[in-house]
C-alpha positions in Angstrom: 59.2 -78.6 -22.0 57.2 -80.8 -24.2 58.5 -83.5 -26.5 57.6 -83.5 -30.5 58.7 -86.4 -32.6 59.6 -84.6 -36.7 56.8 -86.4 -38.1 54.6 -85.1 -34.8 55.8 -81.1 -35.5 55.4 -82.0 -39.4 51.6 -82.7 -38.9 50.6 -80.3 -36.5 52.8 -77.5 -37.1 50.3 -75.3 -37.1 48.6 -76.1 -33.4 52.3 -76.1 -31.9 53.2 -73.3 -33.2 50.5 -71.7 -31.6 51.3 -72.8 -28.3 55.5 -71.9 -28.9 53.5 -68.6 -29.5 52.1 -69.2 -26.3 55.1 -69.6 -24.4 55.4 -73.2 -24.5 58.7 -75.0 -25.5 59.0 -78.4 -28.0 62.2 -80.8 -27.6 62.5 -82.2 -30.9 63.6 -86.1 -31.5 64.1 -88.3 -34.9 63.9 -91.4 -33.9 63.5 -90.6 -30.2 67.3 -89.1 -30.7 66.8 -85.6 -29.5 67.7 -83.3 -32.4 66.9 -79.6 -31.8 64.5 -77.3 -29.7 61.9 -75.1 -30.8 60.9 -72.0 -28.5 59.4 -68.8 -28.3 61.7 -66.0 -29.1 62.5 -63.5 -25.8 62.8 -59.9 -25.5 66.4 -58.7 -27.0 67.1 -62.3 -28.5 67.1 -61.3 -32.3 68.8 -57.9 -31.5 72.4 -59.4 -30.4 71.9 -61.8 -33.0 71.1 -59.3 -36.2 73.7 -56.7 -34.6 76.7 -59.2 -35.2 75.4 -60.7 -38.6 75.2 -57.0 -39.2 78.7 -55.8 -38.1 79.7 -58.5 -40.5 78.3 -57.5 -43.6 76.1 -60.9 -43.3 72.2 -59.1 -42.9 71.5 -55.4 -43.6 68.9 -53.4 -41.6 65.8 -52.8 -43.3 65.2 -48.7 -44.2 61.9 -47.6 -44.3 58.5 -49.9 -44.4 58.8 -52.7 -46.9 55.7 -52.0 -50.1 54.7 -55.6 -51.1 54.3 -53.9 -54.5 58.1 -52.9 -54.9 59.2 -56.2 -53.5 57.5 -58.1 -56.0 58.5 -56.1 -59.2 62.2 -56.5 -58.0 63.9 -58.9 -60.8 63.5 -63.0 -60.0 66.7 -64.6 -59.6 67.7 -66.9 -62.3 69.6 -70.2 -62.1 71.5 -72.3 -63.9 71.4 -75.4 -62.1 68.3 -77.5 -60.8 67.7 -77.4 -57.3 69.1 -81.0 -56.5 72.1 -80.5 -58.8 72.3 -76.7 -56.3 72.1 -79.5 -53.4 74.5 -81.9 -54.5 77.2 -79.3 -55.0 76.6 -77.3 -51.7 76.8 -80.8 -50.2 79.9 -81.9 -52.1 81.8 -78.8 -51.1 81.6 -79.5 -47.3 
C-alpha cells in the first residue's frame, strides 16, 4: 500500500486514480495522521452494501437504462438556505 498525503491525492487525483484503477491501494494522512484509505472496489463489494441501504428504504434500484435527456429535464431542487448556512445547521445538529 502506498502512502498519499490530502494535498498529494488533491493534485494528482487523476494519475492515482488510475493506478487505484489499477489495483493499487493509497493510505491517506493529514498531517502524516493517517485518515482513510482509498482502494479499488472488489467483485460483490457494492452488492451487500446497496442490498442493505436497500432493505432499508435508504437507495432504490435503478429500473431500466438511465436517458441523460430525462434526467436533465427532471425539476432542479430549490433551496432556501445558502450552502454554508445548509452547513452550519447540519453541523449544529450533531
Amino acid at each position: 500500500m502506498k502512502t498519499a498525503s490530502v494535498t498529494s491525492l488533491k493534485n494528482h487525483l487523476c494519475a492515482r486514480l488510475k493506478q487505484v484503477v489499477a489495483g493499487e491501494s493509497y493510505l491517506i494522512t493529514d498531517r502524516n495522521r493517517a485518515v482513510a484509505v482509498l482502494s479499488p472496489i472488489r467483485e460483490g463489494m457494492l452488492d451487500a452494501r446497496l442490498a442493505k441501504l436497500a432493505a432499508e428504504g435508504i437507495v432504490r434500484p435503478r429500473q431500466g437504462d438511465l436517458k441523460l435527456q430525462d434526467f436533465l429535464a427532471l425539476p432542479k431542487g430549490t433551496c432556501s438556505a445558502s450552502l454554508s448556512e445548509a452547513i452550519y445547521e447540519e453541523r449544529e445538529a450533531r
